[in-house]
ROLUMBA-334953 format. One line per field, with one value per residue (C-alpha): residue number from 1; z, y, x. Coordinates in nm, 2 decimals, padded with zeros to 4 digits. Each point is the difference from the previous one (the first is absolute). Layout:
num (NUM | ...)
up (Z | ...)
north (Y | ...)
east (X | ...)
REM end
This chain:
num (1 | 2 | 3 | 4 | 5 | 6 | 7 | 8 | 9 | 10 | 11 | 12 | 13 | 14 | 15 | 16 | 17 | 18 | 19 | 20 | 21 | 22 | 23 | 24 | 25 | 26 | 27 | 28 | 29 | 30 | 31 | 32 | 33 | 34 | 35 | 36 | 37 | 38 | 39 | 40 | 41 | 42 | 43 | 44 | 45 | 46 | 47 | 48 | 49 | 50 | 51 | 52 | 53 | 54 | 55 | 56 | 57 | 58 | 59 | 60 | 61 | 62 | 63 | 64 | 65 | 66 | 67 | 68 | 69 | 70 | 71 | 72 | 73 | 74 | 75 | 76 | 77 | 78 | 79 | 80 | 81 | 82 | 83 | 84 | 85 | 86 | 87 | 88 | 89 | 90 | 91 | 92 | 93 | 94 | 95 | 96 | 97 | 98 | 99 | 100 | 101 | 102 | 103 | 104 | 105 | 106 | 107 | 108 | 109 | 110 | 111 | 112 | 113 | 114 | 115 | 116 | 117 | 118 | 119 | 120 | 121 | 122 | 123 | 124 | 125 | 126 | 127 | 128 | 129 | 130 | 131 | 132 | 133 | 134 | 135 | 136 | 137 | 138 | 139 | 140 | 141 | 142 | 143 | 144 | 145 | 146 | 147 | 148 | 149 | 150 | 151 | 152 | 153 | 154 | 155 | 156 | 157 | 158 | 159 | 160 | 161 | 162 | 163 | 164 | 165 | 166 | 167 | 168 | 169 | 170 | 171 | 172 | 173 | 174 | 175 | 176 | 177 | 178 | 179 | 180 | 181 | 182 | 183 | 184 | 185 | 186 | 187 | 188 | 189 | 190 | 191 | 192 | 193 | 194 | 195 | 196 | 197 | 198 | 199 | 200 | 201 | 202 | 203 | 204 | 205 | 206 | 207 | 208 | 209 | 210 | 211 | 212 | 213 | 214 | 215 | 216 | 217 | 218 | 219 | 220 | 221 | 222 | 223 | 224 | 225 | 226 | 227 | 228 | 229 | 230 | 231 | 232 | 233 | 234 | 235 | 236 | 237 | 238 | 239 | 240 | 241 | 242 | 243 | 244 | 245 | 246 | 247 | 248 | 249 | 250 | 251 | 252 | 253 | 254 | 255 | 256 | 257 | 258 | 259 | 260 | 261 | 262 | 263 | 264 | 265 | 266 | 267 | 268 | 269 | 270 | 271 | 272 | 273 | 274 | 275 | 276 | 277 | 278 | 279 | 280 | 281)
up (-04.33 | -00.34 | 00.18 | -00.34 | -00.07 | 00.36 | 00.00 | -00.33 | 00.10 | 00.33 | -00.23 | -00.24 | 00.30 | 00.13 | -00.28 | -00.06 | 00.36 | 00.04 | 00.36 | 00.07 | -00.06 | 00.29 | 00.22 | -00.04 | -00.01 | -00.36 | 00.05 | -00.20 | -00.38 | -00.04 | -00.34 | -00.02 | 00.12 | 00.18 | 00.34 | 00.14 | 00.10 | 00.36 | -00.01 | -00.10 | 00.27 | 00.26 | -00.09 | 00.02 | 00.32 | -00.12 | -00.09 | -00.31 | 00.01 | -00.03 | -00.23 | -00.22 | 00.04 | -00.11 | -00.30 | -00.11 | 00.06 | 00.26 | 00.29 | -00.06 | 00.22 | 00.14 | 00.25 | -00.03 | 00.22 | -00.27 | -00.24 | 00.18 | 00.06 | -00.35 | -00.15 | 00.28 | -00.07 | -00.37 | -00.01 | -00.21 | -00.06 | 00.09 | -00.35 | 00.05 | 00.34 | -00.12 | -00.25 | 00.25 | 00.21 | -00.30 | -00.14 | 00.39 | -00.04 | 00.29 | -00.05 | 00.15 | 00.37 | 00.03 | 00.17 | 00.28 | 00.11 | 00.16 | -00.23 | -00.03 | -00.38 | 00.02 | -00.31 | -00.29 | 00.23 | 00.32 | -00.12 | -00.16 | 00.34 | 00.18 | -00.26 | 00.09 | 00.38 | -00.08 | 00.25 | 00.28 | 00.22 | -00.16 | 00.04 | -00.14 | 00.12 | -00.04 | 00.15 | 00.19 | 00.11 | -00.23 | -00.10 | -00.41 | 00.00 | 00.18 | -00.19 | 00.11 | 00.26 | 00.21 | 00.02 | 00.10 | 00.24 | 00.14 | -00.11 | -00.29 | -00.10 | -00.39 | 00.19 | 00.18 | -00.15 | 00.09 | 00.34 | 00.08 | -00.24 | 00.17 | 00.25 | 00.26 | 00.04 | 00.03 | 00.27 | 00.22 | -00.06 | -00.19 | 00.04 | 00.04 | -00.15 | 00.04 | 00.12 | 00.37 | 00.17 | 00.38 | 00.15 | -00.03 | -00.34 | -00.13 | 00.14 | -00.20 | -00.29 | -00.01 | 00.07 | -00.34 | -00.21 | 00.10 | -00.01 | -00.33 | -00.10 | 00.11 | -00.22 | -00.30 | 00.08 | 00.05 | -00.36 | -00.23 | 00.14 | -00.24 | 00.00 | 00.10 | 00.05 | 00.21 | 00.23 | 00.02 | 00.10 | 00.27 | 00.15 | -00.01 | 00.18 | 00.25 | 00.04 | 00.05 | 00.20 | 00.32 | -00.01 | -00.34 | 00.13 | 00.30 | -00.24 | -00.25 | 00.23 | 00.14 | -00.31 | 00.03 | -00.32 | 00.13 | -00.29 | -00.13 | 00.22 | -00.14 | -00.33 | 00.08 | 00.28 | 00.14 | 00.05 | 00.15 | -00.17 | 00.17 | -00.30 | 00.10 | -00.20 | 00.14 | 00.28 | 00.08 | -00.31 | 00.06 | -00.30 | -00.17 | -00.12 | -00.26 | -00.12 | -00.31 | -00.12 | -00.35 | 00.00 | -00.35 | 00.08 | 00.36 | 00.04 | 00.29 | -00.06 | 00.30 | -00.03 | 00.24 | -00.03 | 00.24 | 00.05 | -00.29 | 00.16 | 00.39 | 00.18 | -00.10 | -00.34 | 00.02 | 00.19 | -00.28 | -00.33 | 00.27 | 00.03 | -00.40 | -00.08 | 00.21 | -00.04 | -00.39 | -00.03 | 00.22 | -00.23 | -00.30 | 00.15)
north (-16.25 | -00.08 | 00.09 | -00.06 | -00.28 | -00.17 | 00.06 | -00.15 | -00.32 | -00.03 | 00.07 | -00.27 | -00.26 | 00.05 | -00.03 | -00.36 | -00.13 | -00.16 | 00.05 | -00.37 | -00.02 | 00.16 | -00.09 | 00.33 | -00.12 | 00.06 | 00.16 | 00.18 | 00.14 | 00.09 | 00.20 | -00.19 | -00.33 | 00.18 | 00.12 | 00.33 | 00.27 | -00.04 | -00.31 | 00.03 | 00.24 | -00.19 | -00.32 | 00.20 | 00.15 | 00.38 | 00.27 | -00.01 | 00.39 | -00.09 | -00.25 | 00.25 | 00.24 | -00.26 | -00.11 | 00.36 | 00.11 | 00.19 | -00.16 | 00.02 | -00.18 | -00.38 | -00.15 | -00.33 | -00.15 | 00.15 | -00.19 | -00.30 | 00.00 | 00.11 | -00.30 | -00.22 | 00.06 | 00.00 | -00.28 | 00.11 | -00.25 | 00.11 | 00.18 | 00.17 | 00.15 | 00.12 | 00.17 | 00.16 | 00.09 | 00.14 | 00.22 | 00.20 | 00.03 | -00.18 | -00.38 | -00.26 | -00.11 | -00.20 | -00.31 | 00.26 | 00.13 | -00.20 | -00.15 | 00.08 | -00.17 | -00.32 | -00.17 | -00.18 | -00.34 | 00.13 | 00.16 | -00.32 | -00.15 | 00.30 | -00.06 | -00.37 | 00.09 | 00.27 | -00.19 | 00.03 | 00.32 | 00.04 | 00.35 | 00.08 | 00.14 | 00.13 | -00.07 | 00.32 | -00.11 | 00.25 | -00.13 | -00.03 | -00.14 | -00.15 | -00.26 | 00.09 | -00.31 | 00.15 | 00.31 | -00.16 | -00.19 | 00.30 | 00.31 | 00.23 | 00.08 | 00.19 | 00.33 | -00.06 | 00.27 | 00.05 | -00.19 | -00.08 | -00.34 | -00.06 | -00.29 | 00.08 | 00.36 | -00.14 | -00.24 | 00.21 | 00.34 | 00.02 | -00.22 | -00.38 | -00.21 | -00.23 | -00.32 | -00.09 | -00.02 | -00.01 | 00.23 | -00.25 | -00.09 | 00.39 | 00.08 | -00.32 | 00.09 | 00.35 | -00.10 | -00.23 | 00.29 | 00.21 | -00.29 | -00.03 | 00.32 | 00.05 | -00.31 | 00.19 | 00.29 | -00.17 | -00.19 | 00.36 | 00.25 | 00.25 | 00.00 | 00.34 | -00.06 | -00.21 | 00.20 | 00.23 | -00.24 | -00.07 | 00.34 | 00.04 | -00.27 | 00.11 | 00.33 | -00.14 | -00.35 | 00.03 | -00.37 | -00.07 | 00.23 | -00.23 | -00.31 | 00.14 | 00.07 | -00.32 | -00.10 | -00.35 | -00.20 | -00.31 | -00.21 | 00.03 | -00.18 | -00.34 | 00.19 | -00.23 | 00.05 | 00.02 | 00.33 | 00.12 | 00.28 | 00.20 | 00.11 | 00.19 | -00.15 | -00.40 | 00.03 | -00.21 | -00.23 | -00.17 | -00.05 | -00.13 | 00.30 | -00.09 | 00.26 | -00.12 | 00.13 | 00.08 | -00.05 | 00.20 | 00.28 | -00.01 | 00.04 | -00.12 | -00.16 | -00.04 | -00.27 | -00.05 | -00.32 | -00.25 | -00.36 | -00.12 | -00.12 | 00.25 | 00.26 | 00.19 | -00.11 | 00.17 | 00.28 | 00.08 | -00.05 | 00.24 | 00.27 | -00.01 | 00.01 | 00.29 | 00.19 | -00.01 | 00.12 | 00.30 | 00.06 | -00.02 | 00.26)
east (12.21 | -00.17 | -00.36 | -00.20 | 00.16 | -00.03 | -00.36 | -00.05 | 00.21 | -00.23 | -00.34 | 00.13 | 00.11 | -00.37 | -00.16 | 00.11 | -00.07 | -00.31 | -00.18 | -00.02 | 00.41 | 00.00 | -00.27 | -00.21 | -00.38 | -00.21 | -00.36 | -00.20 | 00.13 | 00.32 | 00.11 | 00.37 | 00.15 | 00.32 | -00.05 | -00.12 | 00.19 | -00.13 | 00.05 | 00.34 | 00.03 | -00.13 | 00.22 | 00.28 | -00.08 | 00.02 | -00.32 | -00.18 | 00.11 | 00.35 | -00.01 | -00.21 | 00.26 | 00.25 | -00.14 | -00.07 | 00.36 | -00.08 | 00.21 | 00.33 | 00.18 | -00.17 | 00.21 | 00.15 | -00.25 | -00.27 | 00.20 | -00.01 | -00.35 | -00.11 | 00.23 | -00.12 | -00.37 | 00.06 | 00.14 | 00.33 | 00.29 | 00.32 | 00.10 | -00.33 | 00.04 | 00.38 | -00.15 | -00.27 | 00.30 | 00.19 | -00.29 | 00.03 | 00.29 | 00.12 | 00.22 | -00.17 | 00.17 | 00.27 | 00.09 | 00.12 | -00.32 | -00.30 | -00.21 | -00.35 | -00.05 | -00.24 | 00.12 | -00.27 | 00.08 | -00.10 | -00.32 | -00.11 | 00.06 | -00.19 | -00.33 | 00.02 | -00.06 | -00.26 | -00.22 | 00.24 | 00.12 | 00.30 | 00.24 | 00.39 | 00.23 | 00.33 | 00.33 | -00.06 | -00.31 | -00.22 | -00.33 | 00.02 | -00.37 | -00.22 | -00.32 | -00.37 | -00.02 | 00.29 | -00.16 | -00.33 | 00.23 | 00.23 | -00.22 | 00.03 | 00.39 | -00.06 | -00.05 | 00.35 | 00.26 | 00.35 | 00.13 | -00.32 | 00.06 | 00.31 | -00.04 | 00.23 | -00.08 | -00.42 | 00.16 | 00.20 | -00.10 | -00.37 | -00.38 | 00.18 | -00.22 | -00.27 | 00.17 | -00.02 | 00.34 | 00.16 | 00.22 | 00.25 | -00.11 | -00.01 | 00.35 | 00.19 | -00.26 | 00.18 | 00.33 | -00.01 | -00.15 | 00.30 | 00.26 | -00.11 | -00.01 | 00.35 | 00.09 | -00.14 | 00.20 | 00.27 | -00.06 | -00.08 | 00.25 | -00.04 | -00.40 | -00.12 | -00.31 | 00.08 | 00.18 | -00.26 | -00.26 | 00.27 | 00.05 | -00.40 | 00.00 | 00.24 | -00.23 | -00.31 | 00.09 | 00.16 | -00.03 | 00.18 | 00.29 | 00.03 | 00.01 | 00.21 | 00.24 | 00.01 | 00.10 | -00.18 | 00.19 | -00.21 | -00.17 | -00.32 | -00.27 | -00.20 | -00.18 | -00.29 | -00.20 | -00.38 | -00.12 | -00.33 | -00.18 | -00.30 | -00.26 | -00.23 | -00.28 | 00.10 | 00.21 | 00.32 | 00.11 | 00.30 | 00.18 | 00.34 | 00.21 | 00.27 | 00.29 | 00.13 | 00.34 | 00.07 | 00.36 | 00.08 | -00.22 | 00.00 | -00.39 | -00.17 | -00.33 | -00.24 | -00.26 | -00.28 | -00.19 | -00.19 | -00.03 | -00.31 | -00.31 | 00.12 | -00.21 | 00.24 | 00.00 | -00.37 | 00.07 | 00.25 | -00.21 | -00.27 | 00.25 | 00.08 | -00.35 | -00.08 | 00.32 | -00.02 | -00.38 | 00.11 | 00.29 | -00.26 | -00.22)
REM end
């Protein structure tokens, strides 16, 4: 890995984006128009530490889900985040691994919902990020690391979530994630990190190994659906939850949003409100 080199390339990148690019409030002075390097850090979902590290040459080898991040957060076109990839040394994945790349397009889409609790994910089901109304919405996911942003393993083996469901409702809610899931596998073969999010799984989950085994091929349920989430600032807010599918880069994009003018419609904006001044303190 070119260390000096990648840390100047990620200096330069953040240099040149502005904070309200990407949504990062302005107060006070700032010395330079380009973002901070905690703010970088915390876009990208990784510790100012790190990133210092990083830029000083001092981490040598960044993951491809650093990589990601960093070209997700600043904003790098696709000859840009090559290059990123190039300068650690690694190529950038192929069209046989699971994608975790949110393209130029798809960000422009995400700032246009900036508003509305919005989270991607992969094919795989791994949250890639997550806006600050979901997380005022679902609770806090930046400090999530490792499988803990993977949404099956959250749903069968870790905390669930917030949103209210049946026994009935839970078990066909689990049966799709793992249907799915096998659909992926089934899609990117030669994907190891894929098959390692599999077998951990199969470790942890008594329950996925039951539905794996099944091997459930059936399709995927109605992607739009009403789904009740308990906050625990506002209570119950029933709400429509949409999963987009971005066919060329398989993402899955999760939009929450509530009939204008509804109760719920104000218990929603509620929750935002007080979510995103905790997430500020």
């Amino acid at each position: 890995m070119e260390t000096w080199e990648f840390g100047q390339a990620v200096r330069r990148w953040r240099d040149r984006v502005t904070p309200e690019t990407v949504g990062v409030p302005v107060g006070g002075r700032r010395r330079a128009t380009g973002l901070r390097r905690e703010e970088l850090a915390a876009l990208a979902g990784i510790s100012m530490d790190y990133l210092t590290r990083l830029e000083q040459g001092r981490a040598t080898s960044p993951s491809a889900q650093v990589m990601e991040s960093l070209s997700r957060a600043l904003r790098l076109s696709d000859v840009e985040r090559e290059h990123l990839f190039r300068l650690a040394g690694q190529a950038p994945p192929g069209p046989d691994a699971v994608s975790a790349r949110v393209t130029p397009s798809v960000q422009r889409l995400l700032d246009r919902l900036a508003n509305t609790p919005v989270a991607v994910y992969d094919a795989a089901w791994n949250l890639i990020v997550a806006n600050a109304p979901y997380d005022a919405l679902m609770g806090e996911t930046t400090s999530w690391r490792g499988i803990e942003r993977n949404g099956v393993w959250r749903n069968l083996a870790g905390p669930g979530n917030r949103t209210v469901h049946t026994p009935q409702e839970q078990a066909e809610f689990e049966a799709g994630l793992v249907a799915d899931l096998r659909l992926t596998a089934a899609k990117y073969p030669a994907d190891r990190r894929l098959k390692d999010l599999v077998r951990e799984l199969g470790a942890q989950s008594p329950r996925f190994v039951e539905l794996w085994e099944s091997a459930e091929t059936r399709p995927p349920q109605d992607r739009s659906r009403h789904k009740t989430i308990d906050h625990p600032g506002v209570g119950h807010i029933t709400l429509d939850c949409d999963i987009l599918i971005v066919a060329g880069d398989d993402l899955r994009i999760m939009v929450y949003t509530a009939e204008p003018g509804s109760d719920d419609a104000e218990r929603l904006a509620l929750a935002i409100v007080l979510g995103t001044q905790t997430l500020i303190e």
